[in-house]
C-alpha positions as CSV (number, residue, x, y, z in Angstrom):
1,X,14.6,52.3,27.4
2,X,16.4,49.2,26.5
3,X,14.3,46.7,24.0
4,X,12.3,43.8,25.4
5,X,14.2,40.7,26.0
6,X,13.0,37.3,24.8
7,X,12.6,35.3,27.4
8,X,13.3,31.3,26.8
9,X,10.2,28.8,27.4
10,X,9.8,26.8,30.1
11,X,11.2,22.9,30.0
12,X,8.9,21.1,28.2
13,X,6.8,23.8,26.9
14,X,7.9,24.3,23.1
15,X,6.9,27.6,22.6
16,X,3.7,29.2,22.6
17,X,2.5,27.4,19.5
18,X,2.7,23.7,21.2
19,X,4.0,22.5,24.3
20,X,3.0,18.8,25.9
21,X,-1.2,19.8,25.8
22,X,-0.7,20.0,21.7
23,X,1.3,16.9,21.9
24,X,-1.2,15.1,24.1
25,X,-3.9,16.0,21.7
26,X,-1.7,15.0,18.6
27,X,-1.0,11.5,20.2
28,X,-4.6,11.0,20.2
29,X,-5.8,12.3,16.8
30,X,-7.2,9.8,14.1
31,X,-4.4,11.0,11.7
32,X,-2.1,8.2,11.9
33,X,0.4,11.2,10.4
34,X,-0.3,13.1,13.5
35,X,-0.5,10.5,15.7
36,X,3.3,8.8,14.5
37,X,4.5,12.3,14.5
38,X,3.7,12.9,18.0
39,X,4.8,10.1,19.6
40,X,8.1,10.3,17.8
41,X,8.5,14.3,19.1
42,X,7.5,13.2,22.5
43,X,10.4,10.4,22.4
44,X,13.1,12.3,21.2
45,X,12.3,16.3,21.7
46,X,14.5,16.5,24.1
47,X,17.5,15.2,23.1
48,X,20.0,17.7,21.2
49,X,19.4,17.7,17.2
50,X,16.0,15.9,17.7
51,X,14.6,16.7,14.4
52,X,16.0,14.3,12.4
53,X,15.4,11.3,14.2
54,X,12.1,12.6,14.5
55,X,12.0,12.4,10.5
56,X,13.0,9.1,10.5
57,X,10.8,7.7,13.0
58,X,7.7,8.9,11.2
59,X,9.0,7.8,8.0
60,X,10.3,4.4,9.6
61,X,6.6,3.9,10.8
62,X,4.6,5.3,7.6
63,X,6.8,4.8,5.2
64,X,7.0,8.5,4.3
65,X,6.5,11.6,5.9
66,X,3.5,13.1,5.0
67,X,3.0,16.7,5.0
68,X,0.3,16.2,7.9
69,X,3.6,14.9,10.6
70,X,5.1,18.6,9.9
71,X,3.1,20.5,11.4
72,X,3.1,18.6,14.5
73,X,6.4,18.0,14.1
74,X,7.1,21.7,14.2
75,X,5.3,22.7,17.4
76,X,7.0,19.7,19.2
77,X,10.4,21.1,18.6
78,X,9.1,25.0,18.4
79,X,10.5,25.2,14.6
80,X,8.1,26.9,11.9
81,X,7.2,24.6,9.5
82,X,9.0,26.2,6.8
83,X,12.1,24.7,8.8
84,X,10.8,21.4,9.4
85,X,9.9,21.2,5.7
86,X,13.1,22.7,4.3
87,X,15.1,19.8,6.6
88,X,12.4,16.7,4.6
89,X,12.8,18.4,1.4
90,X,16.9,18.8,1.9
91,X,17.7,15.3,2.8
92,X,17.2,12.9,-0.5
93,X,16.5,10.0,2.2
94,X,13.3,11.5,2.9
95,X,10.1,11.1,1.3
96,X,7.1,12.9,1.2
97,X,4.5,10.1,-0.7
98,X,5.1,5.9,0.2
99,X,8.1,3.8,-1.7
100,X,6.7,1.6,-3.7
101,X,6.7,-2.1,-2.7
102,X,10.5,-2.6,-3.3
103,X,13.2,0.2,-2.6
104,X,16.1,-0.2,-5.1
105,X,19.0,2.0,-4.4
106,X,21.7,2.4,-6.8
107,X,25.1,3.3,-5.8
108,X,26.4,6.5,-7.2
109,X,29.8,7.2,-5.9
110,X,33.0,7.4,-7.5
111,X,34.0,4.3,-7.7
112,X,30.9,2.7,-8.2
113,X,31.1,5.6,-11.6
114,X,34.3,4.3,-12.4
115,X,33.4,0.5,-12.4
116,X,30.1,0.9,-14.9
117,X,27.5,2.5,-12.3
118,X,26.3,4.7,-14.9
119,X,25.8,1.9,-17.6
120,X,23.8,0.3,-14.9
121,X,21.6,3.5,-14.0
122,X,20.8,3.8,-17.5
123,X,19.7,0.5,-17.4
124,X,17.9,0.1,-14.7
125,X,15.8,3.6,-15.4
126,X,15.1,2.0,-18.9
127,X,13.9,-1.3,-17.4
128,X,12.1,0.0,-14.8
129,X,10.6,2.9,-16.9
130,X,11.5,5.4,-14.3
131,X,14.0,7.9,-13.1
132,X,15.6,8.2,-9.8
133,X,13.1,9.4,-7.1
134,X,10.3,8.1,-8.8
135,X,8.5,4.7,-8.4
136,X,7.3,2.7,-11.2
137,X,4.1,3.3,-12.8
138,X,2.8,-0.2,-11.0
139,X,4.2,0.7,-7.7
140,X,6.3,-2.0,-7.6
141,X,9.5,-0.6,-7.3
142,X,10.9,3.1,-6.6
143,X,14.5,3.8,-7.7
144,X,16.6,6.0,-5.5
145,X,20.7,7.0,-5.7
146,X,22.5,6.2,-3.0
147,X,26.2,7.8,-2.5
148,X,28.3,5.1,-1.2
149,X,27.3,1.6,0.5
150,X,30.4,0.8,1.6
151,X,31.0,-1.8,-1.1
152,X,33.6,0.4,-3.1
153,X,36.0,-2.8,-3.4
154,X,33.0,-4.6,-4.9
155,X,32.0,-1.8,-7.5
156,X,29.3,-1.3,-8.8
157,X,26.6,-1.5,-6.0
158,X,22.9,-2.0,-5.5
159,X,20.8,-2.5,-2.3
160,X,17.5,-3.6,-2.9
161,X,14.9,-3.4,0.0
162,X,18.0,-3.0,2.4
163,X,19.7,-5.9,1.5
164,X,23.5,-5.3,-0.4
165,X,24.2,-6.5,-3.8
166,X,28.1,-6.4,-5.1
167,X,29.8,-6.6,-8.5
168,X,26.5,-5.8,-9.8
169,X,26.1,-6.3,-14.0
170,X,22.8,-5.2,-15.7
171,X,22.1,-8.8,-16.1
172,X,22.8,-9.7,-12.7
173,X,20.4,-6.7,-11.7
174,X,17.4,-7.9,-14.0
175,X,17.9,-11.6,-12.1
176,X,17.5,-9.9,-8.3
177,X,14.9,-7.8,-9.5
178,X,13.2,-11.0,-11.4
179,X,13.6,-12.5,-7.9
180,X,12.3,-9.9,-5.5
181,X,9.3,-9.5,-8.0
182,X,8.9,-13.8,-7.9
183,X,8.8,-13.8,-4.3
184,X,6.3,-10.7,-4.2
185,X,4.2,-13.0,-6.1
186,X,4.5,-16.0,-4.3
187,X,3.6,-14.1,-1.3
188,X,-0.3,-12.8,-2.5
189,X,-0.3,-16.8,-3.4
């Protein structure tokens, strides 16, 4: 007797654990975890290699992926969650809590090392009173590496709520973040 073979699910179905009547429910929860996470996985399941820009809808919309999109997330694409989790926690791009109000990003590549990148991390952790992947005790900013911005002629780099800063000096770093923290202000004004 030969073994039982697996039989592949119908279009649309995704698996016994979801298919579109999950996703239907999903899109209309009160989660707005759920709810981003399900209309991201009905735009994109099914294209090829859908998970990630599933992942970066949900975080383009919330900021972060919280650990209420995976499961969702999961049935969409018929993926345990254990894989869609393993994918979040893989990619340093991706978040699990919200940035804080400004995303510094400090370049980390070769020649960003050789032209004083390090001088500047140490710097910037020191002013900021924070490490990379963390977000300052205010929430003001959260400091992330970033491996190349394309600015390698113009070493070292920053980008700083996705806007590029080249030839970057730790006093030229305190005056855009001086700024960016000045405008913040002005704006609750």
């Amino acid at each position: 007797m030969s073994p039982p073979q697996a039989t592949p699910n119908p279009p649309g179905s995704a698996g016994a654990r979801g298919g579109e009547s999950a996703l239907s429910a999903a899109r209309l929860s009160s989660m707005p975890a759920v709810k981003a996470a399900a209309q991201a996985a009905t735009q994109w399941r099914g294209q090829p290699g859908a998970l990630l820009p599933i992942l970066h809808d949900v975080q383009d919309q919330l900021g972060c992926i919280p650990a209420e999109a995976i499961p969702t997330i999961a049935e969409a694409l018929n993926l345990s969650r254990a894989e869609v989790h393993g994918v979040v926690s893989f990619y340093p791009h991706f978040r699990t809590e919200p940035a804080g109000r400004h995303v510094l990003e400090v370049c980390r590549a070769e020649s960003c090392q050789a032209m004083g990148a390090e001088h500047l991390a140490d710097h910037v952790r020191q002013t900021l009173g924070c490490d990379f992947h963390h977000t300052t005790s205010d929430g003001a900013v959260t400091l992330e590496p970033v491996y190349c911005l394309g600015l390698c002629g113009q070493s070292p780099a920053v980008m700083l709520d996705g806007k590029p800063h080249a030839r970057v000096t730790p006093d030229k770093l305190d005056r855009i973040l001086d700024r960016a923290m000045q405008h913040a202000q002005e704006a609750k004004a």
